[in-house]
Backbone bond lengths (Angstrom), bond angles and torsions (degrees), N, CA, C in turn:
res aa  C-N    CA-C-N  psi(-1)  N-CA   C-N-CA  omega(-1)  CA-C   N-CA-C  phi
1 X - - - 1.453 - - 1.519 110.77 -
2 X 1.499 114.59 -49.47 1.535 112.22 179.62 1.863 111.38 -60.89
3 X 1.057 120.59 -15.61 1.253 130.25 -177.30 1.652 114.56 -47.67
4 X 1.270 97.44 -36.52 1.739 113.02 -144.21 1.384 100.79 -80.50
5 X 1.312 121.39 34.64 1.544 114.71 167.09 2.216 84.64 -118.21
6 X 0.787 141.07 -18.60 0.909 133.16 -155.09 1.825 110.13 -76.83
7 X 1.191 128.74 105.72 1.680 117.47 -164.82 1.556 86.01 -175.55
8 X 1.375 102.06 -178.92 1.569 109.41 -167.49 1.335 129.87 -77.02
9 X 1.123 141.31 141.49 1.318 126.31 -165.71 1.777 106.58 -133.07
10 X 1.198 102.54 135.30 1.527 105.33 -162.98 1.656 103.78 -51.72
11 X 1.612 83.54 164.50 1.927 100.53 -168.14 1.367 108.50 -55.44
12 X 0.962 123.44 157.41 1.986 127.87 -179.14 1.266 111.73 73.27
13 X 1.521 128.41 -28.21 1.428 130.17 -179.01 1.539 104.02 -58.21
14 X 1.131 83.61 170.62 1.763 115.99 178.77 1.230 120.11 -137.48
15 X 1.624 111.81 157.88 1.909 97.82 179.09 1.737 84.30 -143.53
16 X 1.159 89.01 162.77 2.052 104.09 170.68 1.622 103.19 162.53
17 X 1.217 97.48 -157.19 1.457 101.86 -155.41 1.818 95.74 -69.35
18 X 1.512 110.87 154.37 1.756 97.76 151.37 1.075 138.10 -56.58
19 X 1.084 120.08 155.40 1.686 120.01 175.38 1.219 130.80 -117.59
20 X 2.082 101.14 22.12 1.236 105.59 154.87 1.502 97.38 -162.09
21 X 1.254 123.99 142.25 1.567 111.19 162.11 1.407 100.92 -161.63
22 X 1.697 87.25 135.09 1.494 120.50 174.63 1.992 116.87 -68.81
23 X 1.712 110.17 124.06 1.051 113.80 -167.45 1.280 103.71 -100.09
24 X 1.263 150.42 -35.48 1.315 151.52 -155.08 1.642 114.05 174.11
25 X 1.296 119.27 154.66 1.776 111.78 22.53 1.811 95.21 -144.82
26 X 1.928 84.83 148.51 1.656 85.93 -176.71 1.643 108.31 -60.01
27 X 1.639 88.41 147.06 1.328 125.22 -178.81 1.875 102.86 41.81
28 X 1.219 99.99 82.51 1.596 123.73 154.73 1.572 115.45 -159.42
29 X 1.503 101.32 48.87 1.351 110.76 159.84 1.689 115.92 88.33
30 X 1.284 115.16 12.84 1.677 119.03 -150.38 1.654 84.47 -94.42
31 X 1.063 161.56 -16.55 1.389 157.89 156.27 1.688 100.87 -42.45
32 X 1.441 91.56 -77.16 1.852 108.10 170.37 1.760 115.49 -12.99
33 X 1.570 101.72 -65.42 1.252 120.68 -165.86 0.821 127.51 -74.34
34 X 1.858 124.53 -35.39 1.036 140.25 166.58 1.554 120.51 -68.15
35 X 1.136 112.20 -26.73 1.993 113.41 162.93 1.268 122.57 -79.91
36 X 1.805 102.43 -9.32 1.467 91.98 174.46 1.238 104.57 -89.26
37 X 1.861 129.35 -26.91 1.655 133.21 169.70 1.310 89.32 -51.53
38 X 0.976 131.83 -23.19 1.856 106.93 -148.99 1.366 89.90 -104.50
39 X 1.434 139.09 -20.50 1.536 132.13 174.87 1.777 113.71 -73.65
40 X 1.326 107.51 -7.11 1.025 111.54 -169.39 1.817 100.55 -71.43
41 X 1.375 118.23 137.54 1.556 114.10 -171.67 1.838 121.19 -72.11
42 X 1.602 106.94 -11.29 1.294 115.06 167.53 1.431 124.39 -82.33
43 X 1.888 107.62 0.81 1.503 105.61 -169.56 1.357 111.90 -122.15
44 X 1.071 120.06 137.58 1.823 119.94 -172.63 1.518 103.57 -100.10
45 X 1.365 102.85 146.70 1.528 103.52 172.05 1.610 94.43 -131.17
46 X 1.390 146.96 -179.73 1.163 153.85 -169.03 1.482 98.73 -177.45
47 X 1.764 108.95 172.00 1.417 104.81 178.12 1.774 119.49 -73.75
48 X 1.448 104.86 -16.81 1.208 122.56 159.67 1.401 149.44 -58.65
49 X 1.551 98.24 -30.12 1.403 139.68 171.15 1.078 116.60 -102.81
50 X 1.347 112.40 30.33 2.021 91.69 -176.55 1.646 103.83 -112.71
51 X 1.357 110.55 -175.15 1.382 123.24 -143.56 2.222 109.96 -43.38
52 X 1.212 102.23 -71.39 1.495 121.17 -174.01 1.735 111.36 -74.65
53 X 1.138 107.35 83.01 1.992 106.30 -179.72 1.404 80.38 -73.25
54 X 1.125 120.26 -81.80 2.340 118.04 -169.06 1.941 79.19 102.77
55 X 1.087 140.13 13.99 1.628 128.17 -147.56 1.660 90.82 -75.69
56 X 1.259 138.72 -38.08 1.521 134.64 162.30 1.617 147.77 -61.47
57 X 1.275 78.87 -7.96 1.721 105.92 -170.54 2.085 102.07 -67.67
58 X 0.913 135.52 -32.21 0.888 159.79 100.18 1.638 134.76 36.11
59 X 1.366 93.87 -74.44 1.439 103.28 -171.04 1.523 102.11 -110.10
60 X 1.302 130.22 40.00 1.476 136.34 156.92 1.993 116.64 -46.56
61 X 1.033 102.85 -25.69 1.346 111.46 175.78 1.708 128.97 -111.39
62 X 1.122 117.82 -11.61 1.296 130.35 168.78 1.319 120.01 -150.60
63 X 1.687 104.03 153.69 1.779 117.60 -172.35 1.437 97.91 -36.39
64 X 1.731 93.94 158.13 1.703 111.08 147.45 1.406 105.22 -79.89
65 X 1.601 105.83 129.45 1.744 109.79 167.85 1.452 108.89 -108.85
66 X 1.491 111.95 159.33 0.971 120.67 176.80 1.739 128.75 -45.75
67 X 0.750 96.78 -25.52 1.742 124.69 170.88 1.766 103.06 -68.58
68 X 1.061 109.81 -47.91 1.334 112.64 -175.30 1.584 108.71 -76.51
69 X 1.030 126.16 -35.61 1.724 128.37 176.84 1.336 105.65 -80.05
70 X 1.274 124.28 -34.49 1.652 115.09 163.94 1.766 116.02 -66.70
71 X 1.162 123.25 -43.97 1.471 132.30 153.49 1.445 100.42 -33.04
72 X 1.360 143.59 -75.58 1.274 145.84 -149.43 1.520 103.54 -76.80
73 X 1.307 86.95 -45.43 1.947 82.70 167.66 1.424 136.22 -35.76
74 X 1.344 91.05 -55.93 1.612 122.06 165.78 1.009 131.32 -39.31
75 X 2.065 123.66 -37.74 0.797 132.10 -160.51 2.213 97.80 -95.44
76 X 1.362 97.81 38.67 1.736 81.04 -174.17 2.108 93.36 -156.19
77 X 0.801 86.85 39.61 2.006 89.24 172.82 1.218 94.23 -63.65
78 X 1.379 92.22 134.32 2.050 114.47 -179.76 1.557 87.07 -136.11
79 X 1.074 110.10 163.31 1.631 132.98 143.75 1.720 122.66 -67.76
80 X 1.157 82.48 117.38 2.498 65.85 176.27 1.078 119.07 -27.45
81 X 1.559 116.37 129.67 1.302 111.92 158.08 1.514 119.98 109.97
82 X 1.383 97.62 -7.94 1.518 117.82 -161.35 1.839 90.31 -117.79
83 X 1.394 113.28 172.26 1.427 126.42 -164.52 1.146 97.81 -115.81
84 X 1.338 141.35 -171.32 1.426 139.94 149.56 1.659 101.52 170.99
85 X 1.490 113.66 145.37 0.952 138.42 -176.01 1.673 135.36 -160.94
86 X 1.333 121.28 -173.28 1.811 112.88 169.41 1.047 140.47 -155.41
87 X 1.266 172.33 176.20 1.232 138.94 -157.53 1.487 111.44 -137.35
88 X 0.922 149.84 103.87 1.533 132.73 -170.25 1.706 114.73 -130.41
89 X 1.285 99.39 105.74 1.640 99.37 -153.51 1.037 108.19 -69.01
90 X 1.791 144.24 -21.01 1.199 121.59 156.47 1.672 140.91 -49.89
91 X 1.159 126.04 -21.30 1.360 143.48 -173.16 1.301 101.36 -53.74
92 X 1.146 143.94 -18.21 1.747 157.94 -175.91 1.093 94.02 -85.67
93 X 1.450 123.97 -64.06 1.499 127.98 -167.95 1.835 118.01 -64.19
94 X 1.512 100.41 -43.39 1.222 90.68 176.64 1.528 130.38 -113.49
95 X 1.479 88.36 132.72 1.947 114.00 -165.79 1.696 94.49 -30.21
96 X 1.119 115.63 -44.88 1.959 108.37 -143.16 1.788 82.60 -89.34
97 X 1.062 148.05 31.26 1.308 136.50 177.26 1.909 117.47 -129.96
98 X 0.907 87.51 -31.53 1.989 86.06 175.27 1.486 97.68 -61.11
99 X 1.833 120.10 -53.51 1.518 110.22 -173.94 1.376 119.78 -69.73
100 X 1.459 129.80 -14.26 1.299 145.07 171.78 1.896 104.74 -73.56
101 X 1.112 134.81 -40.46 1.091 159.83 -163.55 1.550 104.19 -86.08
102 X 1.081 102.23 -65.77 1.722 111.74 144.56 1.547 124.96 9.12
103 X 1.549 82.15 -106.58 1.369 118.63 153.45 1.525 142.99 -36.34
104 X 1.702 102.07 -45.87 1.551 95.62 141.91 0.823 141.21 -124.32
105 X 1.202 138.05 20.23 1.492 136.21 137.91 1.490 125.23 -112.53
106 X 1.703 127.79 58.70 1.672 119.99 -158.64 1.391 94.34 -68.97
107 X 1.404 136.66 -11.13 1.794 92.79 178.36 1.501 98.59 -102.96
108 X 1.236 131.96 16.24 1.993 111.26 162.53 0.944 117.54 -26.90
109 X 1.357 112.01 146.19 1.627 118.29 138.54 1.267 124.58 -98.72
110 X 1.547 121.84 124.65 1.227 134.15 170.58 1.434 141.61 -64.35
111 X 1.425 129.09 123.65 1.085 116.96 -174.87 1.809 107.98 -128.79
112 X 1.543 102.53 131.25 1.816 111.61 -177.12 1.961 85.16 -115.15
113 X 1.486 101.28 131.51 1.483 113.16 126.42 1.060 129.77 -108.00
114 X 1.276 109.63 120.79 1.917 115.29 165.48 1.271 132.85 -87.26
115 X 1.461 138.92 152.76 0.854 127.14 177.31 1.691 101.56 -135.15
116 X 1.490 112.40 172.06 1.624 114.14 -172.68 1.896 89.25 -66.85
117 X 1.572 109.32 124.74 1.211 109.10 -175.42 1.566 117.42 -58.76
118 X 1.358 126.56 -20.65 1.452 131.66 -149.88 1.400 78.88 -91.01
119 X 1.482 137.63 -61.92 1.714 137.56 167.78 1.917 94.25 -31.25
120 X 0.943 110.83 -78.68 1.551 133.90 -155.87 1.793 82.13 -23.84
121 X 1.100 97.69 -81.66 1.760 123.02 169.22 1.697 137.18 -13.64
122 X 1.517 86.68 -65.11 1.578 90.76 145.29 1.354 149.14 -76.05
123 X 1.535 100.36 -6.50 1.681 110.46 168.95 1.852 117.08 -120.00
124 X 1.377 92.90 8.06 1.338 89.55 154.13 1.483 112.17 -106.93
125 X 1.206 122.32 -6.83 1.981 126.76 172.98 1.343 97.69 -88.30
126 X 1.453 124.19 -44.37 1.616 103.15 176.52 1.541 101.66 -82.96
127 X 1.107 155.78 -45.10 1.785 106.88 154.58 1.152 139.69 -16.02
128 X 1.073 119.20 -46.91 1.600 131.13 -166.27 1.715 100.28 -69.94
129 X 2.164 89.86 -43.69 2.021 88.74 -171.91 1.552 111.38 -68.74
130 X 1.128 110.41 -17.15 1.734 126.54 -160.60 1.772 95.84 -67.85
131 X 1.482 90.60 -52.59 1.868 114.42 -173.56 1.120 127.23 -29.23
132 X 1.897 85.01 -69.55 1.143 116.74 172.46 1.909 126.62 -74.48
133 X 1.278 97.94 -8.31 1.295 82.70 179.18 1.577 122.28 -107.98
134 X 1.453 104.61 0.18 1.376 131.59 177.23 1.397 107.49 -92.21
135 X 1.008 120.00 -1.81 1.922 137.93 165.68 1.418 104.97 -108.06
136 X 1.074 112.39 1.25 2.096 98.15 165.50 1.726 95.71 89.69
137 X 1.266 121.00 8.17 1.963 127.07 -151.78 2.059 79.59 -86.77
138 X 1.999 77.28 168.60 1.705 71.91 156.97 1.863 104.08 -126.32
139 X 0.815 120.76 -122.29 1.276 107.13 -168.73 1.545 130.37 -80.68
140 X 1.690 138.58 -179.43 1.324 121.04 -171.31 1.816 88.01 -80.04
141 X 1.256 100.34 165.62 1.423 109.21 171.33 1.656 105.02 -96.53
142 X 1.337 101.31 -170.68 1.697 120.81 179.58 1.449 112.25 -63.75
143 X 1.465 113.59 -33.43 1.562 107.36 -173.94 1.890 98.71 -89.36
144 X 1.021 106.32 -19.52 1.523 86.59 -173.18 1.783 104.81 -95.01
145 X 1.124 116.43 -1.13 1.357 124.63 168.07 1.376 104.36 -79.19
146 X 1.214 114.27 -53.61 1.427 116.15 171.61 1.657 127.49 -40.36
147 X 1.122 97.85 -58.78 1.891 132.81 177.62 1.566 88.08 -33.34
148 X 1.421 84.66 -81.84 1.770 104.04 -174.11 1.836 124.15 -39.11
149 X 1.453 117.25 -43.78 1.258 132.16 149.69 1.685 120.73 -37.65
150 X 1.276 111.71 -75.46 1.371 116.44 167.13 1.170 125.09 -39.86
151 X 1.338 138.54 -41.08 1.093 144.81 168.63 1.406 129.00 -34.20
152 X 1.641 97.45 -43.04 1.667 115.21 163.73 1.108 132.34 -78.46
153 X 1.745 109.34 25.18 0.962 125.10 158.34 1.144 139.94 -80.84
154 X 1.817 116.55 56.30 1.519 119.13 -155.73 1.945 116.77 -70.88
155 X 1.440 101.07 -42.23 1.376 76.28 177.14 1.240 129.14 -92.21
156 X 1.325 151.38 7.75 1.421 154.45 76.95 1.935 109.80 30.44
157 X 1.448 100.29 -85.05 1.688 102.49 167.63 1.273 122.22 -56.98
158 X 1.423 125.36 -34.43 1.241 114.85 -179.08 1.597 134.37 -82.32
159 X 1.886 103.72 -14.40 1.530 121.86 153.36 1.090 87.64 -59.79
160 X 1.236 147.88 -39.31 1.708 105.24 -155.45 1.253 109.98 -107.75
161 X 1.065 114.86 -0.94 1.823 138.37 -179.12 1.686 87.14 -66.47
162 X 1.692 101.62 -64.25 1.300 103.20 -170.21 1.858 127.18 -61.69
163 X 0.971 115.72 -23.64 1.087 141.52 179.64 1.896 106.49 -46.98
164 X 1.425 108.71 -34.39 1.263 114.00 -179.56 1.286 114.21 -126.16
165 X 1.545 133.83 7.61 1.363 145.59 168.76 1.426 105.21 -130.42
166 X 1.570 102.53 147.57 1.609 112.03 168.43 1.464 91.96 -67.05
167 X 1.921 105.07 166.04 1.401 116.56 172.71 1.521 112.93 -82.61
168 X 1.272 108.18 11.24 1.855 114.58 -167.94 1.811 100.51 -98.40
169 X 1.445 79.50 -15.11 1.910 81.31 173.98 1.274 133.90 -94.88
170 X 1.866 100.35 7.00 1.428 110.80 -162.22 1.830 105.99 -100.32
171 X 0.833 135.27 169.92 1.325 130.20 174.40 1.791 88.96 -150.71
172 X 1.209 120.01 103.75 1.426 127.56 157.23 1.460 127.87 -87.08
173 X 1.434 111.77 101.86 1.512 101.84 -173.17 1.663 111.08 -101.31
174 X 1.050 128.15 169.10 1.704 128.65 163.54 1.412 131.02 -103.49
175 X 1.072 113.97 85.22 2.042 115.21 -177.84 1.884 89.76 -8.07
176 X 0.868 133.18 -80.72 1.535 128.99 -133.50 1.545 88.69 -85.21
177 X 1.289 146.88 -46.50 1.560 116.20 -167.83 1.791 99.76 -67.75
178 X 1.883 119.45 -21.68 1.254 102.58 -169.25 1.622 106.14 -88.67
179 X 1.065 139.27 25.21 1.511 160.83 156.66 1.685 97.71 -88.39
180 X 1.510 116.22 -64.24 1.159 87.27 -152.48 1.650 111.90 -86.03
181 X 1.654 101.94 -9.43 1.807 113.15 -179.69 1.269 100.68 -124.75
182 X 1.619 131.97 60.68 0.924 124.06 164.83 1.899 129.38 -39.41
183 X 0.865 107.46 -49.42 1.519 118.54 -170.19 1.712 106.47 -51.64
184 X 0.894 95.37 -66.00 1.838 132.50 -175.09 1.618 102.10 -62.87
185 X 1.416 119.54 -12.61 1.514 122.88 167.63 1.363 112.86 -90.04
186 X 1.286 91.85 -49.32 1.259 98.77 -159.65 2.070 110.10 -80.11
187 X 1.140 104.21 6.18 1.722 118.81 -165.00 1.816 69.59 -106.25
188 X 0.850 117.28 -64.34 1.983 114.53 -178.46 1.377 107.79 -31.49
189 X 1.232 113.37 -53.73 1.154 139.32 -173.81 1.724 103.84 -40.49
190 X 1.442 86.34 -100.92 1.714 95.65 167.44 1.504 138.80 -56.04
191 X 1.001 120.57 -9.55 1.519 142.70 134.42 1.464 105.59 -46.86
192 X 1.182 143.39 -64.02 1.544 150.47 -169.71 1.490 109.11 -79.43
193 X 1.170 107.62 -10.64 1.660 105.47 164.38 1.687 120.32 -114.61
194 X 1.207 107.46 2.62 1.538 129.15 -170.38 1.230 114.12 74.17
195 X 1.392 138.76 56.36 1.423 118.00 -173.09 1.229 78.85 -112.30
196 X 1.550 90.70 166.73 2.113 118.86 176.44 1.234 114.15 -34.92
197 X 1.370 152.14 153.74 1.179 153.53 126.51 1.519 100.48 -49.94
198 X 1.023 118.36 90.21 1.843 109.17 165.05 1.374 102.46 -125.04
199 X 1.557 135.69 -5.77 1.489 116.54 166.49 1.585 88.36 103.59
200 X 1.231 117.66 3.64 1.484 105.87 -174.76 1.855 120.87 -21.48
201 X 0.792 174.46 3.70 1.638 142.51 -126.48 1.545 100.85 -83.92
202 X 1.320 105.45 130.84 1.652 112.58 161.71 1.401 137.17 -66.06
203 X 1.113 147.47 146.87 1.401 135.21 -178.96 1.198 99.47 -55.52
204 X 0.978 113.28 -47.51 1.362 117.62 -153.62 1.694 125.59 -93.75
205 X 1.477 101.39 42.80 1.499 108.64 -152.01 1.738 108.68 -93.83
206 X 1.909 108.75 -29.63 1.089 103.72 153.56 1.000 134.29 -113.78
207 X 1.517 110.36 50.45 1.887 122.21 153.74 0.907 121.73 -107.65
208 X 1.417 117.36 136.09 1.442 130.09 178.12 1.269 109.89 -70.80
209 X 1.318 130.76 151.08 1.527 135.42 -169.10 1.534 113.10 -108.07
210 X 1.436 87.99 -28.46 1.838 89.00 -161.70 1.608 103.24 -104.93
211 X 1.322 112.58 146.49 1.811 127.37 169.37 0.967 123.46 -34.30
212 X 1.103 131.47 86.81 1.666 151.70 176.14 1.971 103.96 -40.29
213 X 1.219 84.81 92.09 1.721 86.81 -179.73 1.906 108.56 -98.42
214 X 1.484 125.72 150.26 1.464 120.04 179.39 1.854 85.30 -74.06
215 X 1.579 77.49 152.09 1.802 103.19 177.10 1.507 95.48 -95.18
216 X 1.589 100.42 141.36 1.410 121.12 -172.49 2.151 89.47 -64.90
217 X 1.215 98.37 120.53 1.673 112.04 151.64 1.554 129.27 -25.63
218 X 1.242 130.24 94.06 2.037 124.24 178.55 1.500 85.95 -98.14
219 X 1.125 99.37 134.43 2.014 118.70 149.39 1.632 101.33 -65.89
220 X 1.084 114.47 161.40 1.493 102.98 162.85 1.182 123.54 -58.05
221 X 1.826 108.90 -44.86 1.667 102.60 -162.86 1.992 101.41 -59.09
222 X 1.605 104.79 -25.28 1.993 98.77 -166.34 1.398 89.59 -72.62
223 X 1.348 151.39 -59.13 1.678 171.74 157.99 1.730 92.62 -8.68
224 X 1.621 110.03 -49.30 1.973 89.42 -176.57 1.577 87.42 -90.90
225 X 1.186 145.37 -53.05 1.110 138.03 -168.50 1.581 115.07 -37.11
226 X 1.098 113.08 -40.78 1.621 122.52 -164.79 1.593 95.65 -81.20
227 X 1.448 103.14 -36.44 1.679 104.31 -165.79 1.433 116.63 -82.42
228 X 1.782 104.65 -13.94 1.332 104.93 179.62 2.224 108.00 -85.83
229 X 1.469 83.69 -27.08 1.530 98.78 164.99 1.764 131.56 -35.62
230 X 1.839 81.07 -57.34 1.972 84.63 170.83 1.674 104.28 -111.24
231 X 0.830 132.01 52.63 1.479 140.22 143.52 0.869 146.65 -49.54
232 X 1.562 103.38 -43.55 1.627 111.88 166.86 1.515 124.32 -95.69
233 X 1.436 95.55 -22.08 1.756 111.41 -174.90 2.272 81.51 -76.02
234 X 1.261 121.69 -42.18 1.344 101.25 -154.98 1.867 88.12 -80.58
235 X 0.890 113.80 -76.37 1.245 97.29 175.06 1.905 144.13 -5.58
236 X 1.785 107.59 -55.47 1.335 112.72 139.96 2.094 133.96 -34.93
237 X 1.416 77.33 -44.18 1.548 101.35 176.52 1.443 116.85 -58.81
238 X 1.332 114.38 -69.66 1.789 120.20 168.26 1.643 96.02 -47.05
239 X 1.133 127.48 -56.63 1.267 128.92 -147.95 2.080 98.58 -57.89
240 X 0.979 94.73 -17.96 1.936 88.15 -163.08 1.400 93.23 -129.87
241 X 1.600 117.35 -17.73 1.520 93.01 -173.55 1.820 82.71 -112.71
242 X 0.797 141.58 146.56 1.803 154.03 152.14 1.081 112.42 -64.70
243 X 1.632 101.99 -57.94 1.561 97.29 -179.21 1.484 129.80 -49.09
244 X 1.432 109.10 -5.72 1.660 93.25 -178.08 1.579 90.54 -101.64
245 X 0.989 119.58 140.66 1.442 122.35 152.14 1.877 111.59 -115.61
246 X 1.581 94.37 129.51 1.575 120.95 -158.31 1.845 85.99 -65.66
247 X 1.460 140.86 -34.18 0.654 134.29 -157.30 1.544 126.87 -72.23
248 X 1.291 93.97 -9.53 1.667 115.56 163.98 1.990 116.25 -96.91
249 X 0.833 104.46 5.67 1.364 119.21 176.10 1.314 102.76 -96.00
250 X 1.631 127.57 96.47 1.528 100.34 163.70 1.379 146.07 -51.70
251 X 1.351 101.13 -35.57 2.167 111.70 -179.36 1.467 93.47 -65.55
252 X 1.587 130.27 -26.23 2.015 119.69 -168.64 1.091 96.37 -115.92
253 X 1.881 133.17 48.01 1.405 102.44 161.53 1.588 97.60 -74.09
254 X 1.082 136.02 -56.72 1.311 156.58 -176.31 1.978 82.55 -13.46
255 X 0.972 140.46 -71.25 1.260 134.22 -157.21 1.170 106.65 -94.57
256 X 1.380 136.48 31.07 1.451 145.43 143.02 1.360 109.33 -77.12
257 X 1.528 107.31 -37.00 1.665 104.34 -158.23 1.518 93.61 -99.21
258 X 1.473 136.36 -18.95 1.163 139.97 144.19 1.721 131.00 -34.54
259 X 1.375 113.66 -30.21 1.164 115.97 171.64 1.851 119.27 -132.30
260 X 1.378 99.25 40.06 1.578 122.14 151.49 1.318 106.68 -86.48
């Protein structure tokens, strides 16, 4: 199965590891972000190269083989000179993939978007309700409520992210400052992967890319419950990463004004 990137790749191309890939987190805008990297004129995308490889999802039960990092290789033919990469927002979430990731590609550069998890949460459960209910289903169950919860477990994933990458390789951005300062993110952005200073801006910088699904419904009492839930993991989070400021998070302003 890991094989299936392996086939011909036009004359002058090249293949090897990526030279950038996006780790998380589902549904905080990383579709969005990643077409605006990819409009950038130094970066190639192909049908091979495009956003979601999933190429680890996979091997939860056995080693990466050598066979398998040449496979992954495969999946990123550029032209000299050109960048290319992909984004697959589970790779944060799951343990057996930062050290696999590791392994085949150690000089990437990494890219996390976050979003306020309790948001994050409710629009990854109304996916699930949208899914399921457009399949005749009836509602998500307990484990996929769960699933979805955990997920917003950024600083949790990102010790272990770190665990196998320097922190010089990480680029942490925030769904809501790159909404509200698009330009100025996204120049971070490409700056943190080395592309040109050319002033790029995309047309397409304030459109959303991805399927606007309704966010699963909180009462208040589930809304403080959930929020008292990631509290300490978000808290850890501001504490080591800066770049997030809680104050764009609606459920954590409360712990902005806590650590003035």
């Amino acid at each position: 199965m890991c094989l299936m990137y392996e086939q011909e790749i036009p004359k002058g191309w090249v293949t090897g590891p990526p030279d950038f890939v996006g780790v998380g987190a589902q549904r905080s805008g990383t579709s969005w972000w990643f077409n605006l990297i990819s409009d950038h004129p130094e970066v190639k995308t192909t049908e091979r190269s495009h956003k979601e490889v999933h190429f680890f999802g996979a091997l939860f039960a056995r080693s990466l083989e050598e066979r398998d990092i040449r496979a992954y290789h495969a999946a990123f033919p550029r032209p000299p000179g050109l960048i290319v990469g992909e984004w697959t927002p589970r790779y944060m979430f799951d343990p057996w993939t930062p050290p696999m990731l590791a392994r085949a590609a150690p000089d990437v550069q990494l890219l996390v978007m976050l979003r306020d998890p309790v948001e994050r949460y409710r629009s990854g459960l109304g996916r699930h309700e949208t899914s399921l209910r457009e399949a005749g289903r009836g509602p998500p169950s307990a484990d996929v409520a769960s699933n979805a919860l955990l997920r917003g477990l950024y600083f949790m994933q990102l010790q272990h992210l770190l665990r196998h990458f320097d922190r010089s390789r990480l680029l942490v951005l925030q769904y809501e400052r790159c909404h509200r300062d698009p330009y100025a993110e996204l120049e971070r952005t490409y700056r943190f992967l080395g592309l040109g200073d050319s002033g790029h801006a995309p047309a397409t910088i304030h459109e959303h890319v991805e399927r606007l699904y309704p966010h699963a419904e909180l009462d208040p009492e589930a809304r403080s419950r959930f929020s008292a839930f990631f509290a300490e993991d978000v808290s850890r989070l501001a504490a080591s990463f800066p770049e997030i400021d809680t104050r764009l998070w609606p459920n954590f302003r409360d712990l902005a004004a806590t650590r003035v």
